[in-house]
N, C-alpha and C positions, 0 to 999 in steps of 0.2 A: 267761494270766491276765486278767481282767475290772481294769481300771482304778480300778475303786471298791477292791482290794488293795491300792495302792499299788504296782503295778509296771506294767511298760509294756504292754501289749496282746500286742503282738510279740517280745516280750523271752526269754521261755523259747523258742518256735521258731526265731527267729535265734539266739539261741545253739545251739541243734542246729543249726544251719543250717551256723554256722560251725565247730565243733568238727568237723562230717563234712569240710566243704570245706577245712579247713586240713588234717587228717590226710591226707587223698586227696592233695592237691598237696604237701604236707614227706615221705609216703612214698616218694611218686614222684618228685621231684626229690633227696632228700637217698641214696636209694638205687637206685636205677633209675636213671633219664634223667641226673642231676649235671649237668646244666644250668647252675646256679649257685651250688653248692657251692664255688666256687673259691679262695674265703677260708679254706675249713678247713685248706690246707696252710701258711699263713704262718702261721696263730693255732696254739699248739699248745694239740695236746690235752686238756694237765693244764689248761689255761687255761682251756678250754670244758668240762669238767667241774665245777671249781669254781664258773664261772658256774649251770651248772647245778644243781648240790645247793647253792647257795646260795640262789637264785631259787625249788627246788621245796620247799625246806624255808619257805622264807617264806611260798609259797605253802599249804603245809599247816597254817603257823599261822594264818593271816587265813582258811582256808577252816573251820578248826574253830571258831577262836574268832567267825567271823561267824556260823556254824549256830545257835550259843549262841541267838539270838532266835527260832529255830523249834524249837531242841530240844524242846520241851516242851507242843509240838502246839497253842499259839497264840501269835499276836501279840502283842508288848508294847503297851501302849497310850501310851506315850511316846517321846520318842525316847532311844536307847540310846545311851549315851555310854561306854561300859565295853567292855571287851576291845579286838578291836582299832578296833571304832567310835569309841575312845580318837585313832586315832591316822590316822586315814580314812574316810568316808565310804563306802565303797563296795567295804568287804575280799572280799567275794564275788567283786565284776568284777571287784577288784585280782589277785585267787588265781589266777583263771581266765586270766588275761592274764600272770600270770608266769610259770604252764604254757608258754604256748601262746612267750615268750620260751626258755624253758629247753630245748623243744625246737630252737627257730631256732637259735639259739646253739650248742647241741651239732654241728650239721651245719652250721651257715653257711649253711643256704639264703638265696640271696637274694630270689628269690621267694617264701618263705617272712615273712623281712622285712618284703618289700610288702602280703602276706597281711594279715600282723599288724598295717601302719599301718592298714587298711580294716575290721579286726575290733577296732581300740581308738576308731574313729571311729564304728563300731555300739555299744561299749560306753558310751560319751561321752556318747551320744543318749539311749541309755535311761537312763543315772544322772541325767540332763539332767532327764530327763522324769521322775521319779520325787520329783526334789528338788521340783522346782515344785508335785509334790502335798503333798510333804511340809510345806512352805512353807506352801501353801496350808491346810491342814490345822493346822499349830500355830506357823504366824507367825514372832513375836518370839523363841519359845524356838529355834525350828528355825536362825534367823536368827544367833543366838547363837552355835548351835551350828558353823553354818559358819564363821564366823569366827575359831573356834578350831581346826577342823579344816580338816585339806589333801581334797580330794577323791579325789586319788591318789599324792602325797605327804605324809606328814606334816608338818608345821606344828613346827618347831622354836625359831621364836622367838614 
């Protein structure tokens, strides 16, 4: 995407970038190679499933209710404050990052783990890079708006 959208240049291919490169190494390590799956035998099971349909269900709400601003085949022209942009900043890269948690978690990779601090440090950049247009774009209100929203946790007090 072109920068003048409001998203990062590189943002939609690194994300393919990463969603292929974590699947190929969590395959391959959590069922193949177990390399560093070695945590899955002291955590049980029901434990790591619950993490998981915890994690993917959350992630299916912040993924539909972020759509909410493209559903309808354009851009809002302000900033959206409603659904889960209510409660984060960034429920798209949040959805996409509890995936990519719910499957760590399910196998313990630990390489998997390390995958994921380097794929939430590319998500970091581009919501980084995104706010500052946004900023730039409508200031005071945008300014507001952070202030009462968490970036990738919600904001409780």
């Amino acid at each position: 995407m072109k920068p003048e959208n409001g998203e990062h240049p590189l943002g939609d291919v690194g994300q393919l970038l990463c969603v292929g490169l974590f699947l190929i190494i969590w395959v391959g390590d959590s069922f193949f190679l177990q390399k560093s799956t070695f945590l899955s035998h002291p955590v049980p099971l029901m434990v790591r499933l619950i993490i998981l349909c915890l994690a993917l269900i959350t992630a299916i709400y912040l993924s539909l209710s972020g759509h909410a601003v493209t559903r309808y085949g354009h851009r809002p022209n302000g900033i959206v404050s409603t659904g889960a942009f209510r409660y984060v900043r960034h429920p798209l890269y949040l959805a996409s990052l509890l995936v990519y948690l719910a499957l760590t978690v399910s196998t313990m990779s630990m390489v998997s783990f390390l995958l994921l601090a380097g794929i939430f440090v590319f998500h970091n950049t581009i919501a980084s890079y995104e706010e500052r247009l946004l900023e730039a774009k409508f200031s005071e209100e945008y300014r507001t708006y952070e202030e009462k929203t968490g970036k990738w946790f919600p904001r409780i007090w």
